[in-house]
N, C-alpha and C positions, 0 to 999 in steps of 0.2 A: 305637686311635682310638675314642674315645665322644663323642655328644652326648646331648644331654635334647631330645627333641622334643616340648617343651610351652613354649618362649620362641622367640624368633629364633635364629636359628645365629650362633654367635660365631664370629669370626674367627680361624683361627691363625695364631699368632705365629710358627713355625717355627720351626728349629735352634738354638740357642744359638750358635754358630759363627761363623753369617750374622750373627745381631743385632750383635756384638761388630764386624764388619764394616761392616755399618751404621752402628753408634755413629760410629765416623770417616768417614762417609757426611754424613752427616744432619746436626746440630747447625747447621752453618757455611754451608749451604744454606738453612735456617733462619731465616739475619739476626740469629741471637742475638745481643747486645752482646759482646764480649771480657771474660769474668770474670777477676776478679783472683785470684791465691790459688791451692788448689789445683786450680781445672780450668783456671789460666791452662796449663799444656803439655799437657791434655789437648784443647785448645782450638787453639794451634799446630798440634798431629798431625791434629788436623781438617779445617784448611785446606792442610796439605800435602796430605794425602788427599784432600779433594775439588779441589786443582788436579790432580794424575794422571787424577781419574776426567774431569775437563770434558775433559783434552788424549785421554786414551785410550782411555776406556773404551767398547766399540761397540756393546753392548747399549741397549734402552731398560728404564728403572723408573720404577714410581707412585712422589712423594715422599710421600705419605700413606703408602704400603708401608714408605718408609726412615723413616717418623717413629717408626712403629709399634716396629720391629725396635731401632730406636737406645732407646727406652725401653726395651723389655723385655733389652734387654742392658747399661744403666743401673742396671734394678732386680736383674739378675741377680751382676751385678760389685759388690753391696753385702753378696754373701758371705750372704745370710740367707734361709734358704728359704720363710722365713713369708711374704717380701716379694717382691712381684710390678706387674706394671704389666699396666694391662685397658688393652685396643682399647677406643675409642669403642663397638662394637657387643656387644663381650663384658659392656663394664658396664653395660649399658643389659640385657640380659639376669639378670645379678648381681642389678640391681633389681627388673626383674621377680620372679626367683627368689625375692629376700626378701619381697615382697608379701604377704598374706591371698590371694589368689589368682590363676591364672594363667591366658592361654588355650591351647589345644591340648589333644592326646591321654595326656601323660604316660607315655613311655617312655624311658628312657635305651636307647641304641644302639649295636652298636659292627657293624665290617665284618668278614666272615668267610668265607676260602672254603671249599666243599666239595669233596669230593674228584674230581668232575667238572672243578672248574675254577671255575665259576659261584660267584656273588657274593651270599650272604643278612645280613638284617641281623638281628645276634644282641641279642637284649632283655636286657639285663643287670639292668633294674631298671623296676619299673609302681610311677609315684607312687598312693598311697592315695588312691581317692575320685577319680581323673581317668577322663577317659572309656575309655583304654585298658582299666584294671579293669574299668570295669563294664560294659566290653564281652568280657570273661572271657579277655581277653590275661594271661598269666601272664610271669614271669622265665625267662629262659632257653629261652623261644618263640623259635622262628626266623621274619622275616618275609621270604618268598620273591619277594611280588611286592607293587606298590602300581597301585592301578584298573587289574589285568588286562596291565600289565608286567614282567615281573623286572627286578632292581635293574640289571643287566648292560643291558640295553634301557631303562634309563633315564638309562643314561651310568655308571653307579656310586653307589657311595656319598655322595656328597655332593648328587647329583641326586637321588637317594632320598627323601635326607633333607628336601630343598626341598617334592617331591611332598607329602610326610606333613604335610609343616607348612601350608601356604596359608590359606587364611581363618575366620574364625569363622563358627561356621553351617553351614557346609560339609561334605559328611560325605566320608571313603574309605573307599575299602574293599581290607582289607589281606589278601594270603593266607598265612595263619599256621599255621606247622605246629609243633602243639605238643611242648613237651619232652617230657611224661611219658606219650604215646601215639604220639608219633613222624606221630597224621593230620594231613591239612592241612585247613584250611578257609578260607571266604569271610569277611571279617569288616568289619560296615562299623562306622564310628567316627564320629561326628560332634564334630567341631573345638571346643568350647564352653568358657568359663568355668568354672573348677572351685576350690573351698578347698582349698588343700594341708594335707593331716592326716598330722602329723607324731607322734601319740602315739597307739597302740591299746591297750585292755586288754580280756583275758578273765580266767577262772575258771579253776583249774588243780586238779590233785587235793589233795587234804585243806584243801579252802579257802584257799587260797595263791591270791592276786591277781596276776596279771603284767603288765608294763606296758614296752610297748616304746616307748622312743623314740629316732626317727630322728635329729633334729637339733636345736638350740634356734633357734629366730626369732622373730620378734614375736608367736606366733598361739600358741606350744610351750607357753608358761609355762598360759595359759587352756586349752589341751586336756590339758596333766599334770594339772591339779588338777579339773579337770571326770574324769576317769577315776579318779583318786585315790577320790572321792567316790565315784563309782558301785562301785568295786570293793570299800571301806567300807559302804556302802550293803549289797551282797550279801553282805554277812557273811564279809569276805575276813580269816583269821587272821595271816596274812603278806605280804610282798612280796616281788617281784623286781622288779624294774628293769633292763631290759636294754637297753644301751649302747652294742654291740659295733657297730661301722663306724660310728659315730658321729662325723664330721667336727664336730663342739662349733657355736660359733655364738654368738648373741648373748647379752652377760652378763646384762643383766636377765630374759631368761627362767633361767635357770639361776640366778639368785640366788631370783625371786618359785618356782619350783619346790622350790628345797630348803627355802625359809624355811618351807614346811608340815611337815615332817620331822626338822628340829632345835630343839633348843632353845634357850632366849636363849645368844647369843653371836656369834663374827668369823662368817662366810661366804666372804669373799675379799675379799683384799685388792689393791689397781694399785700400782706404783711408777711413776711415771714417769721422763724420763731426766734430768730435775733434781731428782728427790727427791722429790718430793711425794706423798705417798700418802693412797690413798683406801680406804677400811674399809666393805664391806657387811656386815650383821649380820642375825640371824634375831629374832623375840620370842620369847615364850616359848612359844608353842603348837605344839605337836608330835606328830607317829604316834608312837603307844611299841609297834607291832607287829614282832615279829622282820620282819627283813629282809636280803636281800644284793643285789648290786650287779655284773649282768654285764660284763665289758670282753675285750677284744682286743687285736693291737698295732693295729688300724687304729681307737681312740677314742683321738679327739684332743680337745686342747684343755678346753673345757666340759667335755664327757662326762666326762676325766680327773679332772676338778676336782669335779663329783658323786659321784665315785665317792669320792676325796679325801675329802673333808667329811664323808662318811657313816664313816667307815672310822675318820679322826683322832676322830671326837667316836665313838664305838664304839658306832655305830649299824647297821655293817651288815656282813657277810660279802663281801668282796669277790673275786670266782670268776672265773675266765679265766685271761686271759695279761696280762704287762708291758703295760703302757698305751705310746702314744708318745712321751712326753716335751715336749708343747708348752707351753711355760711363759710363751709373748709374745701378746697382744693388738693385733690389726691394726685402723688406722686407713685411710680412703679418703678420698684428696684428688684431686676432680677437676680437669683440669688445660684449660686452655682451647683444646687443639687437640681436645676433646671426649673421650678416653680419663681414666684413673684411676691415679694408685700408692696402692697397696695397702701400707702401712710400718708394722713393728713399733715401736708408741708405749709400750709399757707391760710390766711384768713381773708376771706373776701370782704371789699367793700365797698357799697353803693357809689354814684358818685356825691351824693350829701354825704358821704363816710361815716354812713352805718352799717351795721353788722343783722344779717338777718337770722343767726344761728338763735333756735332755738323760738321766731319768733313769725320769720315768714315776711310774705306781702301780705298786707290787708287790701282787699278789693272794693274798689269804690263803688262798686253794686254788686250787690252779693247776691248770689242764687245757686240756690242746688238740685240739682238732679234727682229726682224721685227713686226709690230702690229697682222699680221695674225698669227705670230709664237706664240706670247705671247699669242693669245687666244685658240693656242692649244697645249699650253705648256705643259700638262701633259701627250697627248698623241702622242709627237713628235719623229720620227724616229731617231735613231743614227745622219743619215745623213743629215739630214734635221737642228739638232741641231748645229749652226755656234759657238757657246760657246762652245762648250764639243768638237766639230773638231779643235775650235783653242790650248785647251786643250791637245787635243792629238797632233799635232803638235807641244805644248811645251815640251812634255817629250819622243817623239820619235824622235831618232838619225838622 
């Protein structure tokens, strides 16, 4: 169980199981019109189903609840994992997410017991530049209590969660015991507006630039090339670009980010599912500094596809492990009971016009992280990281 406690708390959709149950719940309750074709007998099993549940069934349920379930076992039953269906309150979240900036504290969270019994909430991840950060909340910080109650005394985790999130302006104050001293402390937070920064870069040994980034969104493409610059600027001999848990994201950041790094030619290319395809291209102005390109099996999508690009036009060393193979482009259609489907419109392709559904990058020096590294992967040393060392080893002389 995680959330991001910097938007509203999105709803869960629960068990695949139930929705499927629902689907024959829901529609026909509805008042949908009778389709012809192929949901006319999915459409009969409907109304069978919900005459048993009117004559039998002794429970009470929200029909907002069976709306919810019946889509998200609609989008599930279409066999594609890209494709998914948002709760009214999830994509309203989504959007947020996507924004230039957001409110709250910026912490991803998940529930976890200790071996007492009691209930702490485990930080999995401090967005950059939110107030969590700069309130010296780190990863993998336990938080024990919120204003002077533990999570247990505050009903659980999900009440937790409510407490942390409340109003803009508003400060809490969290008791945090941190990971890498095991003390706890008092720590207050105040609730505010913050720019999600999605790209860092520093200085690395032998002048090698590094440049991590998290995700592409609207904001990615202007903070990769604002760091580009600065890293250029400092007299950076090389690059790394690092990838790795990289859920990908919006294509024009990912296109305006690599068009600085290659030269004139494809970028990537859409097919859609009548054929039509569309061709992004770079011009001609380009880094000609050695470089490589970190990945994992958790960069998806985007992230795949920079790495891609760099790799096909033999611009970059690419280091890690097998990428994961996401090779379709999601579309959102909001739907008028206020939620969203989420539907694979489009197939991506390299600019050698391959398809990596199913199949990934393969990385030109492969290395992976030991189990004890990957569980402290967010807070691991230069040195200690054997990926970013064989990284630099690819692009110093």
């Amino acid at each position: 169980m995680k959330h991001t406690v910097s938007l509203r708390r999105a709803a869960a959709v629960g068990a695949m199981a139930a929705a499927t149950c629902s689907l024959v719940t829901g529609l026909a309750v509805y008042g949908l019109a009778r389709p012809s074709g192929a949901l006319s007998e999915i459409y009969t099993a409907l109304e069978e189903a919900q005459s048993i549940v009117d004559r039998r069934f002794v429970g009470d349920y929200d029909m907002d609840n069976v709306r919810d379930y019946v889509l998200t076992g609609y989008a599930d039953g279409l066999g594609d994992r890209w494709t998914s269906y948002m709760t009214e309150e999830y994509y309203q979240s989504y959007l947020e997410t996507a924004a230039d900036s957001t409110i709250g504290i910026g912490v991803t969270v998940s529930a976890q017991k200790e071996d007492d019994g009691s209930t702490v909430l485990h930080v999995e991840s401090v967005a950059l530049g939110s107030p969590a950060a700069e309130a010296g909340i780190g990863a993998y910080d336990d938080i024990t209590a919120v204003d002077g109650q533990t999570i247990d005394e505050l009903g659980g985790y999900e009440s937790a969660v409510d407490a942390i999130l409340g109003e803009e302006g508003k400060r809490v104050t969290l008791t945090v015991r941190a990971y890498q001293t095991g003390e706890r402390a008092d720590i207050a937070v105040t609730r505010q507006e913050y720019e999600q920064i999605h790209v860092t870069a520093r200085m690395l040994e032998n002048d090698v630039g590094y440049l991590y980034i998290e995700r592409f969104t609207d904001q990615t493409d202007e903070q990769f090339l604002d760091a580009l610059e600065q890293l250029l600027e400092e007299g950076a001999q090389a690059l790394i670009f690092d990838l790795r848990n990289n859920p990908g994201g919006r294509l024009t950041a990912l296109v305006e980010s690599l068009d600085a790094l290659l030269p004139e030619g494809d970028i990537i290319s859409l097919e859609s599912r009548d054929g039509d395809r569309e061709v992004y291209t770079s011009d001609a102005e380009e880094v000609t500094l050695p470089m490589a390109v970190l990945v994992n099996e958790d960069s998806y999508s985007a992230a795949e596809f920079f790495a891609a690009a760099l790799q096909e036009y033999g611009k970059a060393v690419v280091v890690g492990e097998q990428t994961c193979g996401k090779g379709y482009s999601q579309q959102s259609f909001p739907l008028s009971g206020g939620g969203c489907l989420n539907i694979s419109t489009h197939c991506y392709y390299t600019p050698n016009g391959e398809s990596l559904i199913g199949k990934g990058v393969t990385p030109d020096v492969a290395v992976s992280l030991s189990e004890d590294k990957l569980a402290r992967f967010a807070v691991l040393e230069d040195s200690e990281d054997d990926q970013l060392q064989a990284a630099l080893d690819a692009v110093t002389p």
